[in-house]
N, C-alpha and C positions, 0 to 999 in steps of 0.2 A: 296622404299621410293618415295613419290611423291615429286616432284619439284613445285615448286610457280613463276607465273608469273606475271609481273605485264607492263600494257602497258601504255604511259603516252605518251598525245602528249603535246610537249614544244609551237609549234609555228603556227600560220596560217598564211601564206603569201592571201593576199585577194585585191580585186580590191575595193581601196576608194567611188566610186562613185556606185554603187549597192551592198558593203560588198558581191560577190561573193568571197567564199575559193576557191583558188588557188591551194593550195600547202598546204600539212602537215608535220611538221618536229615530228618525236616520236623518243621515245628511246620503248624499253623491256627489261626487268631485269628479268635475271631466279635465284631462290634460291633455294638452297637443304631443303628437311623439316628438316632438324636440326638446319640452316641458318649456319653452319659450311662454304661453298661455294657458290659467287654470281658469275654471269659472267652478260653481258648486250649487247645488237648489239643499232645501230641506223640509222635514215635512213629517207630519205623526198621520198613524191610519188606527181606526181600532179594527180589532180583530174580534171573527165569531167563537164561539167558548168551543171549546175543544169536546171532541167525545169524550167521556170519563175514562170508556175503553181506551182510547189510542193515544189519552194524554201525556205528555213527556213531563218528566217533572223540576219542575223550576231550575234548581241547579242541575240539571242535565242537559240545558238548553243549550249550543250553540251558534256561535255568533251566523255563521251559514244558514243553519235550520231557520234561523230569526228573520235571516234577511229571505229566503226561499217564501217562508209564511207571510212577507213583505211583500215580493213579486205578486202573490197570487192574493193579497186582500187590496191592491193596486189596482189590479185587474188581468193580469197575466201578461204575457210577454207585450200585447201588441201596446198595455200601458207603459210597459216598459220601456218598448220603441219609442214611445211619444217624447217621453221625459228625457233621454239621451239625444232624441234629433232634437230638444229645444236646446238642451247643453250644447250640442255642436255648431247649431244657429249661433248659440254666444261668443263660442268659441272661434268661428267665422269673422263676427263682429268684430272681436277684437287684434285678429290677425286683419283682417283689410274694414278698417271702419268708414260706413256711410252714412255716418252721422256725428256730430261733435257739438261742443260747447263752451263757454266761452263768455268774452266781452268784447265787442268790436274793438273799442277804444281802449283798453287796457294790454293789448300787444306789445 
């Protein structure tokens, strides 16, 4: 079964006076293809200042471009691998759990 991801960034911390982004805050959400189980990680990364030349300007930004600029201040794909196989880890977890919690006596 394949797993579904889906990357959403919430917020841009950005400097008022030339709309440089700053800072990205996202979430990730992993679902099982049956959507039976979701699990989610999140997390902000700052980013390095843009060339002057090639900067996009703030309301121009889209949510794609955001999350792209995301991958690659992560560290590129192979951080990206990291963070989906620990989602899928959970998501393992919670489809067949080897481990639980509890109270003996309280059954």
């Amino acid at each position: 079964m394949a797993n579904t991801y889906t990357w959403k960034v919430g917020q841009c911390d950005r400097t008022l006076a030339d709309g440089v982004i700053s800072t990205l805050h996202y979430t990730v959400s992993a679902q099982t293809e049956d959507g039976a189980y979701s699990c989610g990680a999140y997390g902000s990364i700052g980013l390095e200042a843009p060339d002057a030349k090639t900067m996009v300007a703030y309301d121009k930004v889209t949510e794609a471009q955001a999350i792209s600029w995301l991958h690659t201040a992560l560290g590129g794909e192979e951080k990206v691998a990291e963070i989906l196989a620990a989602l899928d880890n959970q998501l393992t977890q919670k489809r067949t759990p080897t481990t639980g919690t509890g109270l003996p006596w309280a059954a």
